[in-house]
C-alpha positions as MATLAB code, in Angstrom:
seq = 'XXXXXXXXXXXXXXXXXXXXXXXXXXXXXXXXXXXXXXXXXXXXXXXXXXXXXXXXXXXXXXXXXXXXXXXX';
ca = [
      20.526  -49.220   60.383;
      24.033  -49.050   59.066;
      26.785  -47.239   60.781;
      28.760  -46.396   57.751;
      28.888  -42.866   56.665;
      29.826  -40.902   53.430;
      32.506  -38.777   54.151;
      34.580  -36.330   52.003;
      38.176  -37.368   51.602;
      36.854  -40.780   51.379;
      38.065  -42.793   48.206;
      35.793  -45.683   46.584;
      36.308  -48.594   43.967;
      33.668  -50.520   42.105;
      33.741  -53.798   43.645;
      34.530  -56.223   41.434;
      37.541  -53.658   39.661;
      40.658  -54.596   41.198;
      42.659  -52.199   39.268;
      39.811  -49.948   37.787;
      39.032  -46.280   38.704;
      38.814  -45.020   41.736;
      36.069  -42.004   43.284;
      37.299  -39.605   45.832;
      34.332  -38.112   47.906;
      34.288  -34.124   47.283;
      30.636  -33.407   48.852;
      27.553  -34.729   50.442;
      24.566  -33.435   49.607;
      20.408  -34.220   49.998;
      18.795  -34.027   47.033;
      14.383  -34.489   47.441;
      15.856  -35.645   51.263;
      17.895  -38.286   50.611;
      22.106  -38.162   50.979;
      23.933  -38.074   48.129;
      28.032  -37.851   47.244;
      29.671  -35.774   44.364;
      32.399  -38.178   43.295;
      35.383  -37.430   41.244;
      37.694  -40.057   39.517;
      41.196  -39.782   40.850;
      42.317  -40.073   37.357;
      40.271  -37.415   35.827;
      39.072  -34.554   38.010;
      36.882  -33.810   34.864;
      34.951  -36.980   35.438;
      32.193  -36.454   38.259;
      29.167  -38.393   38.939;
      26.714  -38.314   41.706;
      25.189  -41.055   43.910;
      22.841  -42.433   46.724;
      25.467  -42.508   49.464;
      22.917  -45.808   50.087;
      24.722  -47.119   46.896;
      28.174  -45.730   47.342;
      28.362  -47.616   50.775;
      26.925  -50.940   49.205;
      29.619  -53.767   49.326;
      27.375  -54.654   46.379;
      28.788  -52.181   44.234;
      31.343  -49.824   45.669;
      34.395  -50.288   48.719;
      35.801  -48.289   50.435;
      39.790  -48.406   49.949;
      40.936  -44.609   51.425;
      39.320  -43.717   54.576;
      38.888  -39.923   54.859;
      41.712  -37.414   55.993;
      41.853  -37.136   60.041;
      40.919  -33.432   61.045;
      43.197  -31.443   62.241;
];
């Protein structure tokens, strides 16, 4: 099992988008039992989507390039 968790704060790029958008992390949530994130573009704040966090940690599709905010 992987050791990666969705975390919010966390910022995310579509792999294979070197200068695309980028999807900060605003919730987790389990929809029918399985983890999901609410994602917001950095650009637009109007632009959310929602995903597996199984896809969002994928090296397949998504990286991780801002780790989440320490707490304080």
């Amino acid at each position: 099992m992987s050791k990666k968790r969705v975390q919010v704060g966390q910022v995310y790029q579509t792999v294979g988008s070197s200068v695309g958008r980028t999807w900060r992390v605003k919730a987790t949530v389990d929809l029918f039992g399985i983890p999901h994130a609410r994602i917001v573009s950095t650009e637009d704040e109007g632009d959310v989507k929602t995903l597996s966090c199984t896809v969002l940690i994928d090296a397949a599709h998504y990286r991780l390039v801002e780790a989440a905010p320490a707490a304080a």
